[in-house]
C-alpha positions, 0 to 999 in steps of 0.5 A: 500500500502507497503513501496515496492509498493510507490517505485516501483509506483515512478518516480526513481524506473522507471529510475534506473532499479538497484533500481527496480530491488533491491524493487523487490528481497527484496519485494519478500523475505517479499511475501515468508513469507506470503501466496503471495508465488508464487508472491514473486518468480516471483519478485524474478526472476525479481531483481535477475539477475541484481544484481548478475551482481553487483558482491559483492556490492550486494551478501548480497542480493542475499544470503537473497533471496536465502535463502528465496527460500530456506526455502519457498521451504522447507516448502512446502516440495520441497527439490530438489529446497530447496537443489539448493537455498541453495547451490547458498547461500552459494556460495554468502559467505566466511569462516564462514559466509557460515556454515548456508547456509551449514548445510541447504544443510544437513538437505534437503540432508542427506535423498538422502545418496548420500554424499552432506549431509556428504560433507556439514557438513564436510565443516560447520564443518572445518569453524566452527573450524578454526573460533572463533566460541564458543562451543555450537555453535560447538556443533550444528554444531556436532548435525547436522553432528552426523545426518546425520550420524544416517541417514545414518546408522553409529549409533556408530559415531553419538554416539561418536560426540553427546556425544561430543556435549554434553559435549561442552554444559555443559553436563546434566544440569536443564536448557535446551534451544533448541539446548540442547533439539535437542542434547539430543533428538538426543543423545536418538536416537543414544542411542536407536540404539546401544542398550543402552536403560538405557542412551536412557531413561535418554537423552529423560528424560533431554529433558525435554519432561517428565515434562510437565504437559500438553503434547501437544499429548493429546489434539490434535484436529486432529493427524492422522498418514500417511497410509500405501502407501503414498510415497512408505510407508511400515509397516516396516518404521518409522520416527521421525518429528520435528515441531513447534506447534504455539499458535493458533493450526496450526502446523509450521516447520515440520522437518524429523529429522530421518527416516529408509527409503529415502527422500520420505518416510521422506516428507510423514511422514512430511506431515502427521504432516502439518496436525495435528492441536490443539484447540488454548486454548490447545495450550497455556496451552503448556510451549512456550519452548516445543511447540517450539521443538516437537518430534514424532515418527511415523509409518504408518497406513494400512487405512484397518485395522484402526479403525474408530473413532466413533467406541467406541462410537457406541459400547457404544450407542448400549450397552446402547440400549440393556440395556434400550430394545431398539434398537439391542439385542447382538447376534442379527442383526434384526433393532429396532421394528416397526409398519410395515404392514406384508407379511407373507402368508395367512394361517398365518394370523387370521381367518375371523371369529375373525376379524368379532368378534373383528368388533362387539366387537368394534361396540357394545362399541362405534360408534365413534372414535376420531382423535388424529390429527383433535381432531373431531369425525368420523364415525366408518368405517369397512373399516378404522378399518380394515385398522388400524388392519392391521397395527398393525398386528405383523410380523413375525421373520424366527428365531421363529415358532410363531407370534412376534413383532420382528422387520422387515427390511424395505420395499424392502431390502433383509433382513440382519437380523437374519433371519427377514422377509423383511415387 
């Protein structure tokens, strides 16, 4: 039992309905985080309209829940009503103290291109100004603008503001730390899209990403990419995600960050990434920094003309079984040899008379044979030796005008061989 469920089991959460009403939206805040999501909205919704009713005395409150609704609601990818809670936050606040509120109403936004992305950042922007605020934190709150900007096609503003972020960072230096990683990450793209491959390389390079020895993309457990359909996806279309990868292997904190298409196509491709995984000893060998901040590019997959995994594999089995005579030869469809009793007609089959020889034969070496199962000696039968001729006997291959032991299909199937006779 929590903290949260001795007072709402007490006797004074049941006689002030303010006391109850507070255990239950911060009680919902700690729910959200955890996999009790829906439990967490219901308290939520519960506590909330009586403190809204308190005014300022509990608008901290009101702004932590909605900001809890916010991101929960933007983990799961529902970005309408992340868009709404974050809207509500940031009308709990004033001046500055609104700008985190804001520029989580871009990042959910600035995929619709109906201007509240750019209208967010414009506000976050003016506070971020007017306020005492340092330069690296203005410098993010240009990262999140020049965004937008990329998203909605104004490559050449979203290089210039970069550019200025960066400089406000302190410029290309050896030590980055997460918003100099997002800077320059978004300063390559930028770079990219005005055609400026030289300083697009450069930018990527600063990141950081080309020194690590053990990239996270190599040891992945499982990194499908999203097919062709999935949320109106089109070859055409493209994407880059942002995500956490944590130390046991699960993927967090997936993030759109750029995509050329609207915000369904973007939660598609982040879907996608919600499902990679790593085994966790991989995980860890990644530097924390660079696991904290991951970037892909990705596009989608026609799911017709993906390669199945186990395709190398089987090529490589089925070369070796050629190689050691066993199993299909190149050029040839016909299954492995086996013992299989043949069909082939009559006249195909030996005359009489060199069964009656080979019985005689076999009569005059021996008049008992051993079982290699039972281990005891039987009767020599004619019966039982020419029930044991007959499956032995060879069948034949419609690809060759003589008996051979090439190798039948199956009893009852219609033969998808080179040409084998179905035994």
């Amino acid at each position: 039992m929590t903290y949260f469920d001795q007072l709402q089991a007490s006797g004074a959460a049941k006689r002030s309905a303010l006391l109850a009403a507070t255990v239950d939206v911060r009680k919902g805040r700690c729910l959200l985080e955890g996999s009790r999501a829906a439990e967490g909205r219901a308290a939520i919704a519960r506590g909330l309209p009586l403190l809204r009713e308190k005014g300022e005395s509990f608008a901290g409150d009101v702004y932590d829940a909605q900001m809890a609704l916010g991101r929960r609601a933007q983990r799961d990818f529902d970005y309408a009503a992340a868009a709404s809670a974050y809207v509500d936050a940031a009308a709990q606040l004033k001046d500055a103290a609104r700008i985190p509120a804001l520029l989580r109403v871009a990042q959910v936004t600035m995929f619709d291109h109906d201007g509240r992305a750019l209208a967010a950042t414009d506000e976050a922007l003016r506070l971020a100004s007017a306020s005492e605020l340092g330069k690296k934190d203005l410098a993010a709150v240009q990262t999140i603008r020049a965004r937008v900007l990329l998203n909605d096609g104004r490559a050449k503003d979203a290089y210039a503001l970069l550019k200025d972020s960066l400089a406000k960072q302190g410029g290309l230096t050896s030590r980055v730390g997460a918003s100099d990683i997002a800077t320059r990450s978004d300063l390559a793209i930028a770079a990219l899209k005005n055609k400026d491959r030289d300083n697009a390389r450069m930018y990527l390079a600063y990141t950081g990403a080309g020194r690590v020895q053990n990239t996270p993309f190599t040891t992945s457990a499982s990194m499908a990419p999203p097919s062709c359909g999935d949320g109106g996806l089109t070859p055409e279309d493209e994407a880059i995600v942002e995500f956490t990868l944590e130390e046991d292997g699960h993927v967090s904190g997936v993030a759109p960050i750029y995509t050329n298409g609207g915000r369904e196509k973007a939660i598609a491709f982040a879907r996608a990434v919600a499902d990679w995984s790593w085994r966790p000893e991989d995980a860890r060998k990644i530097p924390a920094l660079f696991r904290y901040t991951t970037r892909v590019e990705l596009r989608c997959v026609t799911a017709d003309r993906a390669p199945a995994l186990t395709a190398p594999l089987g090529e490589i089995a089925t070369a070796w079984l050629a190689e050691k005579g066993r199993g299909r030869r190149p050029g040839r469809s016909c299954p492995p040899p086996r013992r299989c009793r043949c069909n082939a007609p009559r006249w195909r089959r030996r005359p009489r008379a060199a069964i009656a020889r080979n019985r005689r034969r076999r009569r005059s070496r021996w008049s008992t044979i051993r079982s290699p199962t039972t281990r005891k000696s039987r009767r020599w039968s004619p019966r039982r030796a020419a029930r044991s001729m007959r499956s032995a006997r060879p069948c034949r291959c419609a690809a060759s005008s003589r008996f051979s032991r090439a190798s039948p299909v199956p009893t009852g199937s219609t033969g998808s061989g080179r040409g084998c006779v179905p035994c």
